[in-house]
N, C-alpha and C positions, 0 to 999 in steps of 0.2 A: 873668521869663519867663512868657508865657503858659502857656494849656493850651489843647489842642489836641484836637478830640474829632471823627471820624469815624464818618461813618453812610452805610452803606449799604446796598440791599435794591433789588428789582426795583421793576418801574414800578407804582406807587399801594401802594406796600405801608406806608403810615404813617411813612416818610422824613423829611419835610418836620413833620407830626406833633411828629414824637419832636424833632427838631430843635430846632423852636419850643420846647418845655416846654422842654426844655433850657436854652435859653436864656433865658428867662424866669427861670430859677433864679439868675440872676448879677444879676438887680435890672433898670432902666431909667436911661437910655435903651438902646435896644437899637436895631442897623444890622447892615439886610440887605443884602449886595451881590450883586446879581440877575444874572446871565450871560446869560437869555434874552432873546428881545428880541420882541416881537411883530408876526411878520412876514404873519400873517394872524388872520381873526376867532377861528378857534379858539382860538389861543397870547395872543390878547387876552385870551379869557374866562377861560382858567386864568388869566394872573396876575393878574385882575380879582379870582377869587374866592380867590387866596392874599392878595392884600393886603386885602381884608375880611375875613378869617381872622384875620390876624396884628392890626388895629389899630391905635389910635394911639401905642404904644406903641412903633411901629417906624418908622425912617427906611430909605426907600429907597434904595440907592446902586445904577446901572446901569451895569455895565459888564461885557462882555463877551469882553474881549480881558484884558489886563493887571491880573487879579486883586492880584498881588504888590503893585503900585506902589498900586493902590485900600487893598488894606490897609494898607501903611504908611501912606500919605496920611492915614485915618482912626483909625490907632494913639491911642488911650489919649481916642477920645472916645465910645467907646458902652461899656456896662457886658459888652459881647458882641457878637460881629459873626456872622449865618450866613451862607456862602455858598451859594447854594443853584443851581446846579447845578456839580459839578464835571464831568458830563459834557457837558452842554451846551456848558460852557468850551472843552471837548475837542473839542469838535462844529465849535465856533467855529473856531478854531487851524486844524485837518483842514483845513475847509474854505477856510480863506484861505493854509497855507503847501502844505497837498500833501504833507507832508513829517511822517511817525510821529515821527523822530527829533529833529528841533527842537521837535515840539511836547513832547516829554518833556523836551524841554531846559527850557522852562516849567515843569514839573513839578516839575523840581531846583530849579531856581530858587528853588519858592514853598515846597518843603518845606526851604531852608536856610535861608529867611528868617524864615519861624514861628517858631523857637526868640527871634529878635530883640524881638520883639512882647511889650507887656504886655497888651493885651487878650484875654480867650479870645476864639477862634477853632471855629467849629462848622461844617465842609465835608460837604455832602448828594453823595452820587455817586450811580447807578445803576449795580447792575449790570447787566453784556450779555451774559456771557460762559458764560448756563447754556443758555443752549438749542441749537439749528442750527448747524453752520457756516453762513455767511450764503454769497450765492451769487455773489457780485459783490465786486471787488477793494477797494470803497471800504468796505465795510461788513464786512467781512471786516478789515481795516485801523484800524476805529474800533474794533472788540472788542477786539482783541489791544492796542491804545493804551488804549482804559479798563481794561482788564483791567492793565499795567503800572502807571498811573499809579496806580488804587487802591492797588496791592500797595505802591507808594512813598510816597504819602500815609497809607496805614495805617501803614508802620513808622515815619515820623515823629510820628505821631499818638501823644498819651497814653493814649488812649479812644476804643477801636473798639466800635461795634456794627452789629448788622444787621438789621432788619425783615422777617417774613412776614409775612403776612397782614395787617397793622396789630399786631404780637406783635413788641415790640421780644429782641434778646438781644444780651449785651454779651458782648463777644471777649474783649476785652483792655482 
């Protein structure tokens, strides 16, 4: 059985960071499976300067939509896989079914299949859910879905942590 290590922390709080070392600790080769996708120059430059970050030490896997099936697909040939967005994933999903409820159905999905897995598994989320109500039904609808999905990923999860400022602290 794998292990299964969650990280989560607001936006730039050393996430991806902590992640990475993390990962690095299970040996090489090491596969990231990236959820975003670069839909303009900005989202270009981040994953421009996360993959000079990480190195050659990492293979990139893109996919966006069906994390679960990528995992298994990749089962037992990287020494570690991170996923690194789970909210993004959730961004994705939102935006293509409409639908909170299915897209948790995802969610179940991927945290009944991790127990299957021999490879660790290291999933990066963002949190959303400390600040504003959001003012608008769509974004008001991602909170309460990243806020679930965490809380479901964390109780599958062996190893919780969370990120301030670049200041990791482990939950669980």
């Amino acid at each position: 059985m794998a292990r299964v290590i969650f990280i989560t922390g607001g936006a730039r709080s050393g996430k991806s960071r902590l992640a990475e070392r993390i990962a690095g600790g299970f040996g090489t080769p090491l596969g990231y499976l990236a959820t975003g996708a670069a839909g303009d120059s900005e989202m270009a430059e981040r994953i421009s300067r996360h993959r000079t970050r990480r190195g050659d030490a990492w293979t990139t896997i893109e996919e966006p939509m069906e994390i679960a099936g990528a995992l298994r697909e990749n089962d037992g040939r990287f020494a570690a896989v991170l996923v690194d967005c789970v909210t993004l994933w959730l961004s994705n999903l939102l935006l293509t079914y409409d639908d909170p409820a299915r897209c948790l159905g995802h969610v179940k999905d991927l945290t009944l299949m991790l127990p299957l897995l021999t490879t660790p598994i290291i999933l990066v989320s963002s949190e959303v859910g400390m600040g504003i109500v959001p003012e608008n039904r769509l974004a008001r609808q991602f909170r309460d879905l990243a806020g679930e999905a965490n809380e479901m990923i964390a109780a599958a999860a062996d190893e919780v942590h969370v990120t301030f400022s670049g200041l990791p602290l482990r939950l669980k």
